[in-house]
N, C-alpha and C positions, 0 to 999 in steps of 0.2 A: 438466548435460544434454549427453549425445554427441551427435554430428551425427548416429546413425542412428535414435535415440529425435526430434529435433528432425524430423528430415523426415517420418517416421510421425506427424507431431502438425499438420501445416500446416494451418492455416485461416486466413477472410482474414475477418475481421468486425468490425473496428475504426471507430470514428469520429473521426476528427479536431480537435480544436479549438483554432487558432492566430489567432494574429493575421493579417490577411491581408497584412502584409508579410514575413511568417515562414514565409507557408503552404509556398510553392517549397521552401523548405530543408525544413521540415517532412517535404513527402512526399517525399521523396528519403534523410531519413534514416529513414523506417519501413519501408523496404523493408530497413533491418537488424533493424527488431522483429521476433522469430520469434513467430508467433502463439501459440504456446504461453506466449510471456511472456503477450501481453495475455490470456489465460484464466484466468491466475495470478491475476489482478487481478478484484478481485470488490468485490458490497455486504456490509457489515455491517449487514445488517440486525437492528434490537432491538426488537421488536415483532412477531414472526412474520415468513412468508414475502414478507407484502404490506405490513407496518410500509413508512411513510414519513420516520421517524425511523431514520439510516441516516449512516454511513462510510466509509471506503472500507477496506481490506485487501488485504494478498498473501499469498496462496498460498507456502510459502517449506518445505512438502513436502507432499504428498499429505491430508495430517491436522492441521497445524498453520498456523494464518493470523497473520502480525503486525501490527501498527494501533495506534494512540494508546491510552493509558492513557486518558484523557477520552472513550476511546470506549465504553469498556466498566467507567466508574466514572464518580460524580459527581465532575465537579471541585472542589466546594468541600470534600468529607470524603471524600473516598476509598471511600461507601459502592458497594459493586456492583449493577449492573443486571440484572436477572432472570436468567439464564443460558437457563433454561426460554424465554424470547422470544429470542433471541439467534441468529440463524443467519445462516450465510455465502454468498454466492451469487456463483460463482464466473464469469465473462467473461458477464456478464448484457449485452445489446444490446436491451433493450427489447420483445422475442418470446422470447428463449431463452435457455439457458446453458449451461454448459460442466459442471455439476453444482452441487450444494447440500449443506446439510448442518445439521444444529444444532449447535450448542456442550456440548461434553462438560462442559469444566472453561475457566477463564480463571487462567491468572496473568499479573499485573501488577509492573512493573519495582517493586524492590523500595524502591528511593528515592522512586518519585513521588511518594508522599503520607506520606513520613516526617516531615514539618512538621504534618501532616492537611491542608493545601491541598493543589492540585496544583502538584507542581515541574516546569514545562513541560521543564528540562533532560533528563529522565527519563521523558518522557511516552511509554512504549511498555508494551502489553502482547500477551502468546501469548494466542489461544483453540484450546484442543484441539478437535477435532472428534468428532462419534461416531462418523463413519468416514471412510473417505477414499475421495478423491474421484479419480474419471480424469484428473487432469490432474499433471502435471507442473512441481513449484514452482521458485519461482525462487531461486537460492541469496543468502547474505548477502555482504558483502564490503567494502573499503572506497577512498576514491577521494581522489585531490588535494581541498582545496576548492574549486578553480577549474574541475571539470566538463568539457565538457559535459555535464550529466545531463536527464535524461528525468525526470518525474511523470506520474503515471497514475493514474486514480481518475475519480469519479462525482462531478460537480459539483451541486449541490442545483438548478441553472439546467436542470440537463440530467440529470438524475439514471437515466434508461434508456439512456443509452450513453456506454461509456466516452470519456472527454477524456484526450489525447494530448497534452501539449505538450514538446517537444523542442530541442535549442539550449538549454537554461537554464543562464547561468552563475552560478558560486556563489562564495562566499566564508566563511569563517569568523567568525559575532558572537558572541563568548565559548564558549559549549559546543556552542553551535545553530552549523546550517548557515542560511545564508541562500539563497534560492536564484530567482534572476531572472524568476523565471516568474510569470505574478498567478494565486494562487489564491482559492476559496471552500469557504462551508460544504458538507459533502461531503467532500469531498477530505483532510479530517485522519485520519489513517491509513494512506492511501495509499502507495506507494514510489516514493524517489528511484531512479533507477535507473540507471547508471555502465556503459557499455562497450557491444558492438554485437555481433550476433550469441550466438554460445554462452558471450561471455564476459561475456555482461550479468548484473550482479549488482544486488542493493539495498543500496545505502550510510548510508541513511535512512530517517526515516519524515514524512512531514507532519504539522504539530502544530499549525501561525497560520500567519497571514498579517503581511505589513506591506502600504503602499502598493505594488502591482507587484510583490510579491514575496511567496514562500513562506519560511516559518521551517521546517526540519527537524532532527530529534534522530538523529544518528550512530548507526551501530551501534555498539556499547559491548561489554566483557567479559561485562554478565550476561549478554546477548543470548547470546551465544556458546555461556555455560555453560548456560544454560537451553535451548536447542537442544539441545544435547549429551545433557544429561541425559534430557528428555524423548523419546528415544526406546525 
């Protein structure tokens, strides 16, 4: 995203959700969020437009959304969820959004369910869209494991406005990112997100939690190649 596509995109309709000894830093550094990230960030909805069974996704171009594998298959066989109920709902605030879409086609990381359980290491899949949407995605990329990074997503607590939480350090637990921040249901799909202003990228995707903290799945090589290809 250039700075003259970023200024033509500004809006300001985020909600915050921090701890309130974090809150200070917090809004101090979303005044680097450029609003067009958080539009990127949408529900997965799986169950039509008003399903409450729902994930979080990014936007990461116009037409393709990325999210957890478990978002868009059953965890325990790898079998796929409707596609037909499946639709993406992009910077939802609880009155409006940034645009919508159904789901064209889904592919899912080619490992996740090569045991037939799900392999959380690999819990990422694309849904194409039918068409694409006005907004502006966010690109992929990759970051130290020590962050700062950003998650973003739709918490099941609060599921009509985006939650921001920002400052999260991370670390590396075998293939997963570990990442400081306490997440919940909701928010698996969601993006880690690495850097400030135009250079904000997604490094990850949310997949569990631990105690106070988010587990996340790295962007990886198929990621890459399946971008690539599906255009």
């Amino acid at each position: 995203m250039d700075g003259a596509a970023t200024r033509t995109y500004l809006r300001k309709r985020t909600a915050i959700r921090t701890k309130p000894m974090r809150l200070a830093l917090a809004l101090i550094l979303l005044t680097c969020l450029p609003a067009f990230a958080q539009d990127a960030v949408g529900r997965v909805n799986l169950g039509g437009y008003h399903s409450r069974s729902m994930c979080s996704g990014t936007l990461i171009r116009p037409d393709l959304v990325l999210t957890a594998a478990h978002c868009v298959a059953n965890a325990e066989d790898g079998y796929a969820h409707p596609i037909k109920d499946m639709v993406f709902v992009a910077g939802w605030n609880g009155e409006g959004h940034a645009g919508a879409a159904r789901a064209a086609s889904v592919e899912v990381h080619p490992l996740a369910f090569a045991q037939g359980r799900l392999d959380i290491a690999h819990d990422m899949a694309l849904i194409v869209l039918q068409e694409s949407l006005d907004v502006p995605g966010l690109p992929i990329g990759s970051a130290a494991p020590q962050g700062p990074f950003t998650i973003m997503g739709y918490r099941g607590s609060r599921s009509h406005r985006l939650s921001v939480d920002t400052g999260c350090v991370g670390n590396s637990l075998g293939p997963l990112l570990r990442v400081a921040c306490a997440v919940e249901q909701g928010l698996s799909g969601g993006p880690v997100v690495y850097g400030e202003g135009d250079a904000q990228r997604v490094v990850a995707v949310v997949v569990g939690r631990l105690p106070g903290a988010g587990l996340a799945v790295p962007v990886d090589s198929w990621l890459r190649r399946a971008i690539a290809q599906s255009r």
